[in-house]
Backbone bond lengths (Angstrom), bond angles and torsions (degrees), N, CA, C in turn:
res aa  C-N    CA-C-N  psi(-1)  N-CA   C-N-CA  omega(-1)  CA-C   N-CA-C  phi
1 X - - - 1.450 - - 1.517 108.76 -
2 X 1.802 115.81 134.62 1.255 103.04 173.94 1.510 95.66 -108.05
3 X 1.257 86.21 98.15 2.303 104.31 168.82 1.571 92.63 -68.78
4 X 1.069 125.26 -60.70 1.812 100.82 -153.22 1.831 99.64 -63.45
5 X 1.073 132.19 -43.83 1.182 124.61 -170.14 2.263 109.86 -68.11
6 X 1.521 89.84 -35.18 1.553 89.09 163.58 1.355 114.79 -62.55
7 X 1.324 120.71 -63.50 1.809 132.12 -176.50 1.526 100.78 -45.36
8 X 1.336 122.83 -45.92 1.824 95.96 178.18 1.345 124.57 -95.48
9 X 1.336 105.31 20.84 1.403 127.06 157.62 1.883 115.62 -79.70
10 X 1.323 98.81 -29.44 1.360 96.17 171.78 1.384 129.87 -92.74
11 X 1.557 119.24 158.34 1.188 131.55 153.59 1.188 134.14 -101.27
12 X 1.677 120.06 -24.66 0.965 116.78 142.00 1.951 151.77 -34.08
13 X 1.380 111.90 124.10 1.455 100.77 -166.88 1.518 89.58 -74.74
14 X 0.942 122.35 -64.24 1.682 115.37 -172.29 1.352 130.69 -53.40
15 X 1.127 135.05 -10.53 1.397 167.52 125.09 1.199 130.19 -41.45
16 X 1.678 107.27 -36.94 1.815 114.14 153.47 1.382 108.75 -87.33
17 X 1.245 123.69 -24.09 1.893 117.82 172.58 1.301 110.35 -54.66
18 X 1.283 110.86 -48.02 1.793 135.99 -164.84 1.472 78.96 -58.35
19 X 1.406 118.66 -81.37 1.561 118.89 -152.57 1.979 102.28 -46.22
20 X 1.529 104.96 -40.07 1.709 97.94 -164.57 1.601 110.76 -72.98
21 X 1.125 103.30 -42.77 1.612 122.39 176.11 1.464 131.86 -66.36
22 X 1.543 117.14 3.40 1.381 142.51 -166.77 1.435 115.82 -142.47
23 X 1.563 128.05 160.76 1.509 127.43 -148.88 1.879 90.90 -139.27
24 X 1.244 118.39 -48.97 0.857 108.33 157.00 1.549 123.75 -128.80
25 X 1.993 99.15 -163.29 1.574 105.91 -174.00 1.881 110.85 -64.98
26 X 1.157 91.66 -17.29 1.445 105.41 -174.04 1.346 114.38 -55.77
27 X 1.947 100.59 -68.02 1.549 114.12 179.48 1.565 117.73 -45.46
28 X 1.075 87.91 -44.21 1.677 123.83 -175.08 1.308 110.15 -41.86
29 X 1.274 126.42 -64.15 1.349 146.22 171.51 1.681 115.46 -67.58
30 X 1.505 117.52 -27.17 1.209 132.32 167.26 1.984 113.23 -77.05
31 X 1.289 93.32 -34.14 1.254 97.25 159.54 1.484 145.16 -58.79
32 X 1.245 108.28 -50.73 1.730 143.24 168.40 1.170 90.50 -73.09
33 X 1.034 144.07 -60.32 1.910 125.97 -164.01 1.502 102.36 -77.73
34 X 1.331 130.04 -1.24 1.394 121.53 -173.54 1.348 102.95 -102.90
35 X 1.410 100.21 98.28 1.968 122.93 179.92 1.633 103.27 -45.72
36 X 1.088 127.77 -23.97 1.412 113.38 -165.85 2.141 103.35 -98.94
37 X 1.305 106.42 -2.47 1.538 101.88 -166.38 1.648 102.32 -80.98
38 X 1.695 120.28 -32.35 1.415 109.65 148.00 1.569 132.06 -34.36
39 X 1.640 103.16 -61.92 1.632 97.30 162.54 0.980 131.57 -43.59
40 X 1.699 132.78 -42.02 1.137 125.26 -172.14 1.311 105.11 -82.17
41 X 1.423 132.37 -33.07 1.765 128.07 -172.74 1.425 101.79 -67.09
42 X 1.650 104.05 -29.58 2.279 103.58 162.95 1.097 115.21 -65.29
43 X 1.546 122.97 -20.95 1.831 123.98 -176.45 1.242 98.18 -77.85
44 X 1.516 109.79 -58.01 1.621 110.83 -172.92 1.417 107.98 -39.61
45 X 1.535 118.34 -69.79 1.471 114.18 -168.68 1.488 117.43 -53.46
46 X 1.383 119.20 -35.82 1.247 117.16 159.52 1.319 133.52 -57.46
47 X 1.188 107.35 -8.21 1.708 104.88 173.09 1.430 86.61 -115.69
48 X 1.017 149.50 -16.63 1.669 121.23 165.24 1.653 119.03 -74.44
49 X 0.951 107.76 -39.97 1.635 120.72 143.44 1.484 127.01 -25.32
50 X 1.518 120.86 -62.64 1.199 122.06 179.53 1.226 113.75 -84.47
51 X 1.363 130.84 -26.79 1.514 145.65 -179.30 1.807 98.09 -68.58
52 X 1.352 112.68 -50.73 1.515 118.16 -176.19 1.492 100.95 -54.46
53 X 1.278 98.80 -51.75 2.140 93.20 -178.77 1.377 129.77 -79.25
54 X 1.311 94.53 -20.48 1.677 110.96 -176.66 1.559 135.93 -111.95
55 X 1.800 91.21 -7.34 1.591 91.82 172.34 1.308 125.56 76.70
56 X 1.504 109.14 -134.64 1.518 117.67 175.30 1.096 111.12 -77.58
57 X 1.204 125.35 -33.77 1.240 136.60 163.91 1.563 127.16 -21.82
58 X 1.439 130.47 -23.91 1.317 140.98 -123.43 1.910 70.69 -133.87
59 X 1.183 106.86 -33.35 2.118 87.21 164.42 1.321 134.05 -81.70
60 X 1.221 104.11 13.89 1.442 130.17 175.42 1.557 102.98 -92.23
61 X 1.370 110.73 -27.17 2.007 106.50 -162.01 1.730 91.21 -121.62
62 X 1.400 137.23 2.56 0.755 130.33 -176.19 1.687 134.41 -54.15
63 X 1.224 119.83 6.20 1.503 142.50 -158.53 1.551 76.16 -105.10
64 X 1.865 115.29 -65.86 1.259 121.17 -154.43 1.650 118.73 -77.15
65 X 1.305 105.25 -23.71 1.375 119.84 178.13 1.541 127.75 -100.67
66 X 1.474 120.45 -6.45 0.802 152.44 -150.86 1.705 133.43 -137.16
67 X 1.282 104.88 -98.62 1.755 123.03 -177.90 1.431 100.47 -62.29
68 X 1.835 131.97 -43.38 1.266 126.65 176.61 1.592 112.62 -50.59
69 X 1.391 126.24 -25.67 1.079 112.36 169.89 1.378 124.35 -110.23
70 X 1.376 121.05 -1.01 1.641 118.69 -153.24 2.205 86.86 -154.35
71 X 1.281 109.38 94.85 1.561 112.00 167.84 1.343 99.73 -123.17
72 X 1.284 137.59 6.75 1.265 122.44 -176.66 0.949 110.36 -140.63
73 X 1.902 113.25 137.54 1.449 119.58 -163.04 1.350 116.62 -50.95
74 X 1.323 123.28 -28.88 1.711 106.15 -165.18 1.667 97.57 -83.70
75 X 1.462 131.55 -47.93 1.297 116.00 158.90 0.988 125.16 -57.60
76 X 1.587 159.53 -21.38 1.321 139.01 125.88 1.338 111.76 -28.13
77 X 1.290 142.68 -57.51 1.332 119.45 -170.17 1.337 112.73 -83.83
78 X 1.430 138.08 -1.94 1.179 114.34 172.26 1.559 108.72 -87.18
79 X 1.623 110.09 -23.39 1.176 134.87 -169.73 1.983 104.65 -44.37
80 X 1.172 88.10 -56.74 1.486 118.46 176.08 1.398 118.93 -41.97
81 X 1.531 99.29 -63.62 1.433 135.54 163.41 1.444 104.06 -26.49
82 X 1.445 118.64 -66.99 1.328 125.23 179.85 1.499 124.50 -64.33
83 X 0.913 114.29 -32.57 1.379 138.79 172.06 1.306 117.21 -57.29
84 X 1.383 135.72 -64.20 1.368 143.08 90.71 1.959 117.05 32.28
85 X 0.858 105.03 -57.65 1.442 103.56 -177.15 1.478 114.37 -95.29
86 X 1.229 105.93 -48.51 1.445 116.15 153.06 1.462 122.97 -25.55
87 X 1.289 117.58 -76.06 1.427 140.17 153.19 1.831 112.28 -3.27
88 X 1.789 87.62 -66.35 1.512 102.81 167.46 1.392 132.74 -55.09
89 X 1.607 102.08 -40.56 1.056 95.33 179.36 1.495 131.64 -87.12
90 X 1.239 93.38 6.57 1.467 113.91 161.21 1.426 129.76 -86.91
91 X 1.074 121.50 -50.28 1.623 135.23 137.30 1.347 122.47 -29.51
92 X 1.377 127.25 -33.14 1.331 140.99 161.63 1.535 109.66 -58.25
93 X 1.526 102.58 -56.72 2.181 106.71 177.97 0.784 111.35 -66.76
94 X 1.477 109.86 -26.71 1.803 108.83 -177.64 1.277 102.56 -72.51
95 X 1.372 144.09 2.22 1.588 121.37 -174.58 1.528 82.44 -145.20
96 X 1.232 147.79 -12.55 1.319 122.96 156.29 1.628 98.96 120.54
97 X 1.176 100.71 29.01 1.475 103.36 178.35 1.421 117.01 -104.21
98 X 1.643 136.78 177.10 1.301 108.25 167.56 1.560 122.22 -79.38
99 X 1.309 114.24 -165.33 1.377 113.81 -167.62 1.611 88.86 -110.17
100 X 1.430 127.25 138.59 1.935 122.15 -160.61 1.908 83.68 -97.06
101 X 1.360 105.10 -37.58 1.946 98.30 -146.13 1.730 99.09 -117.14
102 X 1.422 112.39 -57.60 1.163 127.76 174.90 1.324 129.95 -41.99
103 X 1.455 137.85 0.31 1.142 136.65 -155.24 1.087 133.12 -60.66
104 X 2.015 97.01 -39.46 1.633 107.31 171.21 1.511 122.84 -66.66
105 X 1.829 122.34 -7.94 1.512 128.67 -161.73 1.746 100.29 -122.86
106 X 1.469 113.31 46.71 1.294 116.20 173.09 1.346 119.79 -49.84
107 X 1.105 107.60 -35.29 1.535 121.78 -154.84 1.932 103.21 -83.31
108 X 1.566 101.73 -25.94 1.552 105.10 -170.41 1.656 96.18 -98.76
109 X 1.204 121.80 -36.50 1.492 129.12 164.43 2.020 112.70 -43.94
110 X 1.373 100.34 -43.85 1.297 100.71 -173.04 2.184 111.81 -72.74
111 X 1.544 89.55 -33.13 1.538 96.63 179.92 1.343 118.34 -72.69
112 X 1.701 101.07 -39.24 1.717 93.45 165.80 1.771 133.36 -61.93
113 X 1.329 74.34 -31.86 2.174 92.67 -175.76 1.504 93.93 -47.56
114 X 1.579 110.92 -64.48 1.838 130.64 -163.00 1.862 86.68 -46.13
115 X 1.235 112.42 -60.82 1.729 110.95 -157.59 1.958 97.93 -59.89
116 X 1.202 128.47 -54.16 1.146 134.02 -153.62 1.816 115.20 -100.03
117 X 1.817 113.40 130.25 1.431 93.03 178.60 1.425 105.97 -90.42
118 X 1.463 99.03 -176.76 1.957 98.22 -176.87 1.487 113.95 -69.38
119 X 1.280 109.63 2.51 1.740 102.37 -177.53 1.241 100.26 -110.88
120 X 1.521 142.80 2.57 1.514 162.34 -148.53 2.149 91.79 -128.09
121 X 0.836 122.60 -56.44 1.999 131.81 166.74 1.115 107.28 -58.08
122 X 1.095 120.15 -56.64 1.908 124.35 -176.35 1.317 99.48 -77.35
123 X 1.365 129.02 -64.07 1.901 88.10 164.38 1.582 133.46 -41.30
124 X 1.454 120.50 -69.46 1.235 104.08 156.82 1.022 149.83 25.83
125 X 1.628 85.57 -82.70 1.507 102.64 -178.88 1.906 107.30 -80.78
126 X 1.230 124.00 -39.48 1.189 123.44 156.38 1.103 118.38 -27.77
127 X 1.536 127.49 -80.52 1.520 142.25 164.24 1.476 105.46 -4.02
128 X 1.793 110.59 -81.54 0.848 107.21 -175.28 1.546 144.48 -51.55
129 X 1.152 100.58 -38.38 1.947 134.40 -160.76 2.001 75.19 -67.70
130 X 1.664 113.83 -65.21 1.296 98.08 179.66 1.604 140.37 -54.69
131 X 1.269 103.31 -43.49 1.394 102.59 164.69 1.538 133.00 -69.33
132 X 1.410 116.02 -10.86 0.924 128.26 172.75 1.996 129.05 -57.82
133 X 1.827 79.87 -26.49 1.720 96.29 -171.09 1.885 97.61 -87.63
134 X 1.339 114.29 11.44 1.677 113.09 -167.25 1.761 87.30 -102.01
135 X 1.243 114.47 -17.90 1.264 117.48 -172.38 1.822 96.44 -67.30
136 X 0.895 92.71 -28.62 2.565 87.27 -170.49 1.724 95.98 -81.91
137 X 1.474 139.86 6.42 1.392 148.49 -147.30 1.577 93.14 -127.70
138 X 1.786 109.79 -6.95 1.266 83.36 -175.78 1.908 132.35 72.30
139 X 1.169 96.61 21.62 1.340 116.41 -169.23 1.481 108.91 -76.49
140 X 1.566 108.95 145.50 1.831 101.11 -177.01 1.751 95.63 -83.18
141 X 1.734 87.83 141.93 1.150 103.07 -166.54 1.607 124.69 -62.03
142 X 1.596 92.80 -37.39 1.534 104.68 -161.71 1.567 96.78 -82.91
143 X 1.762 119.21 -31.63 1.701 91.08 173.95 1.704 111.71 -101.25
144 X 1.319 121.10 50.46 1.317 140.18 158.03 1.522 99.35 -111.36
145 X 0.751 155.35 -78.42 1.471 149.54 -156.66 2.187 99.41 -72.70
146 X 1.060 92.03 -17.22 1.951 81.61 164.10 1.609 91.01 -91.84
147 X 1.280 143.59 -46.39 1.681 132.64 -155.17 1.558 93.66 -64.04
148 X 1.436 124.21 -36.71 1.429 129.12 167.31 1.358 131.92 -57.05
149 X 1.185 108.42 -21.52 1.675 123.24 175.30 1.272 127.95 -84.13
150 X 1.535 87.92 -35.57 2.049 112.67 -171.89 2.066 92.13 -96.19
151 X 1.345 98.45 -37.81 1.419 74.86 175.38 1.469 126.90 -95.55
152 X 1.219 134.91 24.43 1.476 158.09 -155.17 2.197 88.63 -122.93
153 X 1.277 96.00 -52.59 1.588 107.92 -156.88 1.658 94.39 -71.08
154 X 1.683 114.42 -33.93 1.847 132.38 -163.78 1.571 95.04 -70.90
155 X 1.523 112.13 -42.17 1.442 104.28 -172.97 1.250 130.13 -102.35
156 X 1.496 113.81 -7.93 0.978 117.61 173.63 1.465 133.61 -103.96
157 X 1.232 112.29 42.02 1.869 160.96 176.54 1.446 114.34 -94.31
């Protein structure tokens, strides 16, 4: 599959996830027909959302914001994945660049930028990108996504 030449063919945000989050035309298409992967890219933003306002706090709701949508490693890691890009594309407004994935969620891109400085995103995104590789280790899930919270919350102080 040529995803990068498909992905800047799109305008779609869910349609550029599909392309980043997928290997081939196959997944790809298995992806987009799967009615519930919208819901979860709405869970995701909702837990970057509540985590942005709430902090540590957000391991307290983690069943609700979280595990209800994403208990299994390969959706945790794409989960992440998105999260991750997101991140970027926030880090991107923050310095005046365009937005690559995010385009349709200006409005939640702009609230995170205001809360977070550029050395507070680039950890983040660090944080994540690292913990992400504990995910192939077979790692327990639920105290991997707190080492992500506490260490997201440690560096971005």
């Amino acid at each position: 599959m040529n995803g990068q030449a498909n992905f800047l063919n799109e305008k779609d945000t869910f349609q550029k996830i599909g392309y980043l989050i997928t290997d081939t035309d196959e997944e790809y298409q298995k992806f987009i027909e799967d009615e519930t992967n919208n819901e979860k890219i709405s869970a995701i933003l909702k837990f970057i959302n509540f985590y942005e306002k709430n902090h540590k706090k957000v391991l307290l709701y983690m069943n609700d914001y979280w595990f209800n949508y994403f208990s299994l490693k390969e959706n945790i890691s794409w989960a992440i994945l998105i999260i991750i890009y997101f991140y970027k594309d926030v880090l991107n407004y923050k310095i005046n660049c365009p937005i690559e994935i995010f385009n349709d969620y200006l409005d939640e891109i702009t609230k995170i930028a205001e809360l977070n400085q550029i050395d507070m995103l680039i950890n983040k995104i660090k944080v994540l990108n690292e913990n992400r590789n504990y995910l192939d280790n077979n790692a327990n899930l639920n105290l991997l996504m707190d080492k992500i919270i506490i260490e997201m919350e440690e560096g971005g102080k």
